[in-house]
C-alpha positions as CSV (number, residue, x, y, z in Angstrom):
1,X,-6.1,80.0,29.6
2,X,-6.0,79.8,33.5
3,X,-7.7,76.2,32.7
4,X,-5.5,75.1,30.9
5,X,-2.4,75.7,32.8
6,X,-4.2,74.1,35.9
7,X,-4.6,71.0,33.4
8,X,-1.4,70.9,32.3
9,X,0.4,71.1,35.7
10,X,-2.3,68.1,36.9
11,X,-1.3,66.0,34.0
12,X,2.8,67.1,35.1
13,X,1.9,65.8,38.6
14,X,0.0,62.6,37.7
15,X,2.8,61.9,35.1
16,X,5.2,62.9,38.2
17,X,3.8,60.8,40.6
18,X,3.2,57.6,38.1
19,X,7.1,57.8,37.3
20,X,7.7,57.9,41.2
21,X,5.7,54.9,41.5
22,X,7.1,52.8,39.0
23,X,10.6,53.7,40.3
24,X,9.8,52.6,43.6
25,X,8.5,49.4,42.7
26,X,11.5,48.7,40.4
27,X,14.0,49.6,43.5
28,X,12.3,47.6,45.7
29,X,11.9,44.7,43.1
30,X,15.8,45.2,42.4
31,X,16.6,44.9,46.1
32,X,14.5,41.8,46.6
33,X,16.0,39.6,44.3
34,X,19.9,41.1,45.0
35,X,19.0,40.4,48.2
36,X,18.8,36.8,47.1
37,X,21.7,34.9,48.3
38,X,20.9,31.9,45.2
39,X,21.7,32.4,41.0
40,X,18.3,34.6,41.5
41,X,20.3,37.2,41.7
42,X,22.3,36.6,38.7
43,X,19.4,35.9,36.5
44,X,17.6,39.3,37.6
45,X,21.2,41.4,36.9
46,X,21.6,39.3,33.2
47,X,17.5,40.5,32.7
48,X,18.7,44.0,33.3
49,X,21.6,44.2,31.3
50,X,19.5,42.1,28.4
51,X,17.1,44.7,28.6
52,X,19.3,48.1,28.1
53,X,20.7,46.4,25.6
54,X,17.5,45.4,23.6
55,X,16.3,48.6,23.9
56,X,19.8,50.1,22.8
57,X,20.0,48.2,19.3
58,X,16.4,48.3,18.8
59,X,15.7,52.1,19.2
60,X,14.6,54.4,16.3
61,X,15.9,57.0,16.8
62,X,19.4,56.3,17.4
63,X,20.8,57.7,14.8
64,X,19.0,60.9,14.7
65,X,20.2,61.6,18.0
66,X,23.4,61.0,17.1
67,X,23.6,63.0,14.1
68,X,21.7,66.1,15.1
69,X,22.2,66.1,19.2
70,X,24.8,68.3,20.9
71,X,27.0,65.8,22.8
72,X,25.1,62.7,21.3
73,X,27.1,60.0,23.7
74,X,27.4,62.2,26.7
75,X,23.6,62.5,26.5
76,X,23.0,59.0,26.1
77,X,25.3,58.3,28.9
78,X,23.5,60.5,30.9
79,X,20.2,59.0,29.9
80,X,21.3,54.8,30.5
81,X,22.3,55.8,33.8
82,X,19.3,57.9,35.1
83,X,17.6,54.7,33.8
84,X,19.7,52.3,35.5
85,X,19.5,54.1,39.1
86,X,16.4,52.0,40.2
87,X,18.1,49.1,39.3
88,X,21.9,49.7,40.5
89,X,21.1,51.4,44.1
90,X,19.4,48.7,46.0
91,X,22.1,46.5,45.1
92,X,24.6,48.8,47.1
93,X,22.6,47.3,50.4
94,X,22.7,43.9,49.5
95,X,25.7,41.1,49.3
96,X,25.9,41.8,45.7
97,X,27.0,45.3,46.2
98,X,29.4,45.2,43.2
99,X,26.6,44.6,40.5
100,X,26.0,48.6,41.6
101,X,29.6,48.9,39.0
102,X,28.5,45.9,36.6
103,X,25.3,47.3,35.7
104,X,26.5,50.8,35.6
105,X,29.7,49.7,33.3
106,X,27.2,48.5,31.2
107,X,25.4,51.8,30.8
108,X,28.0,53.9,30.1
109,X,29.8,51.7,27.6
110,X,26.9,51.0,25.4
111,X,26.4,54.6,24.0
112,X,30.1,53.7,22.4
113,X,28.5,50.6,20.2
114,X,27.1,51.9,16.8
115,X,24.0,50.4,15.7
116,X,24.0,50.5,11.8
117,X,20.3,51.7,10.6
118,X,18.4,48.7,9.1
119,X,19.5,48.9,5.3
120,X,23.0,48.4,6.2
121,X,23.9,44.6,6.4
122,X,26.4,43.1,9.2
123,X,28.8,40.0,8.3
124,X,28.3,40.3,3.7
125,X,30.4,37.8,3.9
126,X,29.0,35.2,6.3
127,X,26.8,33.5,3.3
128,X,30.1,31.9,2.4
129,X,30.3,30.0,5.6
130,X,26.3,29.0,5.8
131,X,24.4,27.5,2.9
132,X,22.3,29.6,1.0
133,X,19.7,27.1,1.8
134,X,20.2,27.8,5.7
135,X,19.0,31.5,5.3
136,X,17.2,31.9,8.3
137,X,20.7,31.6,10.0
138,X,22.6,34.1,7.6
139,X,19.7,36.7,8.6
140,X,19.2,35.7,12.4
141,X,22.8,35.8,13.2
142,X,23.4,39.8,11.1
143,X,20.2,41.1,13.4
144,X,21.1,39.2,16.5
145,X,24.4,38.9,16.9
146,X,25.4,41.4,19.3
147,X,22.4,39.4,22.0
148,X,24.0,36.3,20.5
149,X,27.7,37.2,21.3
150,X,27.1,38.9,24.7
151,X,25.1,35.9,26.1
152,X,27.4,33.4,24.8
153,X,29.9,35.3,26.3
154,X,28.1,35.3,29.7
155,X,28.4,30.9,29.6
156,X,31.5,30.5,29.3
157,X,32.5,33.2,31.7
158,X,30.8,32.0,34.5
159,X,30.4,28.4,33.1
160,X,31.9,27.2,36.3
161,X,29.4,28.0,38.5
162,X,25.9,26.3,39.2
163,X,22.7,26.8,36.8
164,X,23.8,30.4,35.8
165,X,25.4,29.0,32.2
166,X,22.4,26.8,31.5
167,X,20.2,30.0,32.0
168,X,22.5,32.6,29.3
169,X,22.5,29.2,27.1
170,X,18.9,29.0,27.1
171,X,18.8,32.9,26.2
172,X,21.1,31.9,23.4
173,X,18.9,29.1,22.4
174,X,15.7,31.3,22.3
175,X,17.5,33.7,20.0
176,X,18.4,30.5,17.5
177,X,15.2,29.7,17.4
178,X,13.3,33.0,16.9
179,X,15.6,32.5,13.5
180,X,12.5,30.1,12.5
181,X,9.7,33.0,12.5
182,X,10.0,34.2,8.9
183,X,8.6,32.4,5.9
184,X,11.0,32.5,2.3
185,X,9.6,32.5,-1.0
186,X,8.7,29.2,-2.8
187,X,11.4,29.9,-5.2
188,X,13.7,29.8,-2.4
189,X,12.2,26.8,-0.5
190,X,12.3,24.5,-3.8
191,X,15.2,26.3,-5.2
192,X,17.9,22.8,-4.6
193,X,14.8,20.8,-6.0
194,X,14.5,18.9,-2.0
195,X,11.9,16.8,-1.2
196,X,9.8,17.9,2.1
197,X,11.8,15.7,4.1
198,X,14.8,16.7,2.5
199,X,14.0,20.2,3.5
200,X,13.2,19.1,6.7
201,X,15.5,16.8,7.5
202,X,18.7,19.6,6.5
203,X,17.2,22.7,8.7
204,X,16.8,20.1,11.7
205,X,20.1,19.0,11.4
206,X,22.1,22.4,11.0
207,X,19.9,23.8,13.5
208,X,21.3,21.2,16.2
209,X,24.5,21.0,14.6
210,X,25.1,24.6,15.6
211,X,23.6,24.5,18.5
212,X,25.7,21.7,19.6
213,X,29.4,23.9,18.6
214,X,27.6,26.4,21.2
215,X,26.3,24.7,23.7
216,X,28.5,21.4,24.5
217,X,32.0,23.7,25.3
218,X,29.9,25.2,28.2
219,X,28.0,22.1,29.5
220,X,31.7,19.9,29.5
221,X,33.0,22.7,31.2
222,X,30.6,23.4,33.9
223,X,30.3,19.3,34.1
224,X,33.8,19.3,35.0
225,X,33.7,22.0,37.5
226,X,30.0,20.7,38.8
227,X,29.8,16.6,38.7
228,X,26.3,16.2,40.7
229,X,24.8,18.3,37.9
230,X,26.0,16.1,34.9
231,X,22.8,14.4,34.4
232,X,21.1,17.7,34.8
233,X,23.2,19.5,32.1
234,X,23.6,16.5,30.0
235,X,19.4,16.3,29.6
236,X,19.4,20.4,28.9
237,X,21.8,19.6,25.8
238,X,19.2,17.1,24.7
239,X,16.3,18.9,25.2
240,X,18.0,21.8,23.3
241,X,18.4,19.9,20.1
242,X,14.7,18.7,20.5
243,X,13.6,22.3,20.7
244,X,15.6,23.3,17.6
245,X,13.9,20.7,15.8
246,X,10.4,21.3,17.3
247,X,11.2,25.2,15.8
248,X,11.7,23.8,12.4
249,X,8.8,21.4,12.5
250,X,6.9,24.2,14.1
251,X,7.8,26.7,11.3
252,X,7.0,24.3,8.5
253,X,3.4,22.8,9.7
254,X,2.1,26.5,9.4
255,X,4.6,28.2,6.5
256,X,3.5,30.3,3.7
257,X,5.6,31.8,1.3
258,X,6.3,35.5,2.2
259,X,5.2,35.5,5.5
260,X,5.9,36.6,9.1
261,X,5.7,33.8,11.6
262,X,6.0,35.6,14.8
263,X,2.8,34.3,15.9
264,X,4.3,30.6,16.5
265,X,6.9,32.2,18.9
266,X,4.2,31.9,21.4
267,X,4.9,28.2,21.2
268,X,8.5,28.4,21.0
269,X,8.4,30.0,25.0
270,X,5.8,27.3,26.2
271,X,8.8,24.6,25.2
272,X,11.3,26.8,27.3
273,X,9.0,26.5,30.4
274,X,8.9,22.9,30.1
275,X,12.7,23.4,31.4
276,X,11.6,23.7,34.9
277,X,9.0,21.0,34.7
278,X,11.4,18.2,33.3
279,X,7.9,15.6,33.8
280,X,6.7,17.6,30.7
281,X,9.1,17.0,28.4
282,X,8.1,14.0,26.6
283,X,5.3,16.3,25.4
284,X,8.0,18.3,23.4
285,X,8.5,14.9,21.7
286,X,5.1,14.1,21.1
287,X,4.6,17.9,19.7
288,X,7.7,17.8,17.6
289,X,6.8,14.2,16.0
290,X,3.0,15.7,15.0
291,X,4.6,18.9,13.7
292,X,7.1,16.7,11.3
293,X,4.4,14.5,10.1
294,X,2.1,17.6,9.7
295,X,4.9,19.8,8.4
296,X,5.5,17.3,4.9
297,X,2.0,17.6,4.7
298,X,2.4,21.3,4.2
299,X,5.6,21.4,2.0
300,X,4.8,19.0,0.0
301,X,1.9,21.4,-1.7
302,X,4.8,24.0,-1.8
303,X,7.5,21.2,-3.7
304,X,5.0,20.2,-5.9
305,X,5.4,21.4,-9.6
306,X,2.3,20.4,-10.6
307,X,0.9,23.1,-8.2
């Protein structure tokens, strides 16, 4: 018994210790790049409010806390700001002092937003606005659209300044294009009776359509406000489109009725990176082109009737 109680008050050091550790390397991480007098600093405080709310929406067991839980919010209050201390006290020694409040805002507001549990479907209506046909949008935008609305938010806020918009857009544009990582049915795939490049040819261009309506407002706007960097924001709207059609050419040269594609979002971040080495992107074109061709290879067993 003795034993045991010496092993369990190890195990509560150790445990102890590790959680000193990893707060002291996220303080002194948080300081570092506060400290930073660039947009580093605005890209590290957008990471940490991303990630409280990821883990927010995504957690399990949200809703048993806040059904059986004394004081459910005050507790998850209490919890987002313990949480948030690393990040939020270094910055009180640095320039940006006031993302000390920002971050902390964040924390105690989000409790208030009510994550529905997974049966219960956001926006039953939205099907009448998108095509039936485009249903990776009607079921990307009801599980994302909270990480969709805040980011897009972010842009055109500070779409004024330098970089920083081009960085929420390309969060925005990694969430479109994680719409692209589940397979349908055949029967939904051949259900308007398209051709492969028919099929093709209508996901690519509502894919960039939309991302167009969400991405030129921000990019004339910080053009206007930034002229040196028109050439710069004028080839990240391009490249945007191309990666919305890579993600459809991507989904399509490996789809199979039924299936879960997440293992292709491996590719979709290696076409993100390519943003800060602009030399690579022709070899997004190449790749998109060979996925196309390689794609209507693939559908066309799918469209066939004879199959």
């Amino acid at each position: 018994m003795q034993l045991i109680k010496i092993r369990y008050f190890q195990v509560k050091n150790d445990l102890g210790f590790l959680f000193f550790v990893i707060t002291a390397i996220i303080g002194a991480l948080a300081y570092f790049f506060f400290n930073k007098t660039d947009n580093k600093q605005f890209y590290f405080l957008a990471g940490v409010v991303y990630l409280l709310i990821r883990f927010h929406t995504s957690r399990k067991d949200l809703n048993y806390v806040l059904k059986h839980l004394e004081s459910p919010i005050k507790q998850l209050i209490t919890e987002y700001q313990l949480f948030l201390l690393p990040f939020g006290i270094p910055s009180l020694f640095t320039q940006a002092w006031y993302f000390f409040f920002i971050i902390h805002a964040v924390g105690f507001m989000l409790p208030f937003v009510k994550v529905k549990p997974g049966n219960m479907v956001w926006f039953p209506n939205i099907s009448k606005h998108i095509p039936s046909s485009q249903f990776e949008w009607i079921a990307g935008i009801r599980k994302n659209w909270m990480a969709l609305l805040i980011f897009t938010m972010v842009a055109f806020v500070l779409s004024s300044v330098k970089l920083f918009p081009l960085v929420a857009l390309c969060l925005v544009n990694s969430i479109l294009m994680s719409f692209y990582t589940e397979g349908e049915s055949r029967q939904m795939l051949t259900a308007n009776n398209y051709s492969p490049k028919e099929i093709m040819l209508s996901k690519i261009v509502f894919s960039i359509k939309i991302t167009l309506m969400i991405n030129v407002p921000v990019i004339v706007i910080n053009s206007i406000f930034n002229a040196d960097f028109l050439f710069i924001n004028s080839l990240f709207l391009l490249y945007s489109c191309l990666v919305m059609a890579f993600a459809v050419a991507c989904k399509y040269n490996v789809y199979k009725p039924n299936t879960n594609l997440e293992a292709i979002s491996i590719q979709f971040g290696l076409v993100f990176i390519v943003l800060f080495f602009p030399q690579f992107m022709i070899l997004t074109i190449f790749l998109t082109a060979y996925y196309y061709q390689k794609a209507l290879k693939n559908l066309s067993h799918y469209t066939n009737d004879n199959i």
